[in-house]
C-alpha positions in Angstrom: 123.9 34.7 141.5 123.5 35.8 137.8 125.8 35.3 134.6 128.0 38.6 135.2 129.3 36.5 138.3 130.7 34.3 135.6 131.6 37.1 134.2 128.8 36.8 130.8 128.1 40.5 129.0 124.6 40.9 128.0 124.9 40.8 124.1 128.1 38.9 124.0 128.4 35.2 122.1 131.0 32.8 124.4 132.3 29.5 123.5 131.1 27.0 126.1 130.7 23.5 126.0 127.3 22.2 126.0 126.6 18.9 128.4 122.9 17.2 127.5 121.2 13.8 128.2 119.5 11.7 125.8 116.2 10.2 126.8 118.4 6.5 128.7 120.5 9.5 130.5 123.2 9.0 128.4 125.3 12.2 128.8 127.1 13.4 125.7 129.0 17.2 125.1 129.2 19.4 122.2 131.1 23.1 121.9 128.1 25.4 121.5 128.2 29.6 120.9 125.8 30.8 123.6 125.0 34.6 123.7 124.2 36.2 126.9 120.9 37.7 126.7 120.7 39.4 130.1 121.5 38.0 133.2 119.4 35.2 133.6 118.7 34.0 129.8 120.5 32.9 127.3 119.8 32.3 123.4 122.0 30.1 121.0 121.5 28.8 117.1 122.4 24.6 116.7 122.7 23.2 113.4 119.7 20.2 112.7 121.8 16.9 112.9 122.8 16.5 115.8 122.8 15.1 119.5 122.8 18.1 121.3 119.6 19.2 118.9 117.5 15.8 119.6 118.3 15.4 123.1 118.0 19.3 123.9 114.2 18.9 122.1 113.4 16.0 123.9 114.6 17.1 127.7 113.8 21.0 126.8 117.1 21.8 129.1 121.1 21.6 129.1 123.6 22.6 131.0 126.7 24.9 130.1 130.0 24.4 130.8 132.1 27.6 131.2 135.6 26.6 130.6 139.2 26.6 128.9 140.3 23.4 128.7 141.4 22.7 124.9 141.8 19.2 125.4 137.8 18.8 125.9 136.9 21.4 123.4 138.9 19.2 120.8 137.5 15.5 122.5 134.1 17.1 122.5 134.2 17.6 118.7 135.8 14.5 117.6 133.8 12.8 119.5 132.0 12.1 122.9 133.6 12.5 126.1 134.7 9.3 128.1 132.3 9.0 130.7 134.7 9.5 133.8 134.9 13.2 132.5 131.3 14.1 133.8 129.6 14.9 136.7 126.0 14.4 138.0 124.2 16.9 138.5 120.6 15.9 139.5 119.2 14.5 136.2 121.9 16.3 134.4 125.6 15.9 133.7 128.6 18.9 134.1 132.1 18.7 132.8 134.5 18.0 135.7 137.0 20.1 135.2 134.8 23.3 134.4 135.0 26.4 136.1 131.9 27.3 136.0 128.0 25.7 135.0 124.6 26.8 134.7 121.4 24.9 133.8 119.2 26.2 130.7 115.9 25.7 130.7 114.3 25.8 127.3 112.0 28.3 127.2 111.4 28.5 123.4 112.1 26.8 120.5 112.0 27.6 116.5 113.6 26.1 113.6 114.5 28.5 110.5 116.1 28.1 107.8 119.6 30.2 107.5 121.5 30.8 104.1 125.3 31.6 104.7 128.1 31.3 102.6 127.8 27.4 103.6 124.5 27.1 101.7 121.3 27.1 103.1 120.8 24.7 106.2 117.9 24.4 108.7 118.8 26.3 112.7 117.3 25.9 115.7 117.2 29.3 117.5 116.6 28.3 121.4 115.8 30.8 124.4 116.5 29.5 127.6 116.3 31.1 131.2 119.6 30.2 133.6 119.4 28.5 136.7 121.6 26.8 139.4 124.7 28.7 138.7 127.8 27.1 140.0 131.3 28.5 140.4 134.4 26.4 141.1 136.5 29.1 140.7 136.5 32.4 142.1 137.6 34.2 138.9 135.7 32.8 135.8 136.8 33.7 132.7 134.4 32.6 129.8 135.8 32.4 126.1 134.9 35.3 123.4 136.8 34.8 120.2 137.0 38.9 120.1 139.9 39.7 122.0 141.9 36.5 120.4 141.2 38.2 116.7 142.8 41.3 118.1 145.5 39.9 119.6 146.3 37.8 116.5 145.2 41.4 114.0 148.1 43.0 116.0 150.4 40.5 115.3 149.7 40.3 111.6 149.7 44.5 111.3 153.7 44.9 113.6 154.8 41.8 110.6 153.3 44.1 107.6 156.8 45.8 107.1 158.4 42.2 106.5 155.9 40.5 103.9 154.9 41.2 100.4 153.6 40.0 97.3 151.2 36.4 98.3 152.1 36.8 101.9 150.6 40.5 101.8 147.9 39.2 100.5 147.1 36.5 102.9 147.9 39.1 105.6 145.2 40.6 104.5 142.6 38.3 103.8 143.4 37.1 107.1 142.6 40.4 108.5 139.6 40.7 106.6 138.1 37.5 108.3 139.0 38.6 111.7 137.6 41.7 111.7 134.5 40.3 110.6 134.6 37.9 113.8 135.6 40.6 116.0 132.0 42.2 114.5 130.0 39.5 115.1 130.8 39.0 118.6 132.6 41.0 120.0 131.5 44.4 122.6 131.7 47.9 122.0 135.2 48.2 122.9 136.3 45.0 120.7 135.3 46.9 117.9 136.6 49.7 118.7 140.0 48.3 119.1 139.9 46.5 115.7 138.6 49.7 114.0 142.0 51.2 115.2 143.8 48.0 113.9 142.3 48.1 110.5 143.1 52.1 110.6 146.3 51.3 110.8 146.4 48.7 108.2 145.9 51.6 105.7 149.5 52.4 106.1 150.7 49.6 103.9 148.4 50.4 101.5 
């Protein structure tokens, strides 16, 4: 089994949850980007700070949870997940209610320093080959924020015809930001499709 059998592209950045273990085995989860490199190896960038970061540098592994649930994408962020919400997994922990996991194994590990229109902070860029890949579904679907940006740039273009003046113009600043999403991480055919959209946008201009 390999990451298109949970349905990963090679060159494509899904929204996962991240499960790691401090150096007691404490679990804890974070909502981490990770871009399918080819089928067995992944590659994501985390922010200096935090727990994932330490514990992922101590350990050199984690394991990533494939799955939709908004409820732990929002407790993950605010905060830890209560302990009845993971799984053991070996030495390791898994979300309970994912679809799908994998184990990363750190396989590389360099901190640069990034300047965005944030400021300039410090990134760790990790490569990490896949292992132990577990379905719990037959069908997994893993998040890319690319075909929600086009879903919600269609929306905005069929309400063009009822907005103007600072509406309009949040319209299209909206649009604006999600085609630049859609670029950053979405496929071929993602771009493709918002390329029409913004096409179309020049109607109204």
């Amino acid at each position: 089994m390999d990451l298109k059998d949970i349905g990963m592209e090679r060159g494509l950045l899904y929204e996962t949850v991240v499960t790691t273990v401090d150096s007691n085995g404490k679990p804890n989860a974070a909502p981490i980007g990770i871009i399918c490199k080819n089928n067995l190896e992944v590659v994501c960038y985390l922010h200096h700070g935090s727990t994932t970061v330490k514990n992922i540098k101590d350990t050199k592994s984690f394991v990533v949870n494939v799955l939709k649930d908004p409820m732990i994408f929002v407790e993950s962020t605010l905060g830890n997940l209560p302990i009845e919400k993971y799984e053991s997994h070996g030495d390791k922990f898994y979300i309970g209610s994912t679809d799908a996991f994998f184990v990363a194994d750190v396989t590389s590990i360099k901190d640069v320093e990034r300047k965005d229109q944030f400021g300039v902070s410090v990134t760790s860029v990790l490569k990490a080959d896949v292992s132990d890949i577990t379905k719990f579904k037959q069908c997994v679907e893993p998040l890319n924020r690319a075909i929600y940006g086009i879903v919600e740039g269609l929306v905005y273009l069929t309400r063009m015809n009822m907005v103007s003046g600072d509406m309009e113009k949040l319209y299209r600043h909206r649009m604006a930001e999600i085609a630049r999403i859609v670029s950053k991480v979405g496929a071929k055919d993602h771009k493709n499709a918002m390329d029409m959209i913004m096409e179309a946008f020049k109607d109204f201009d």
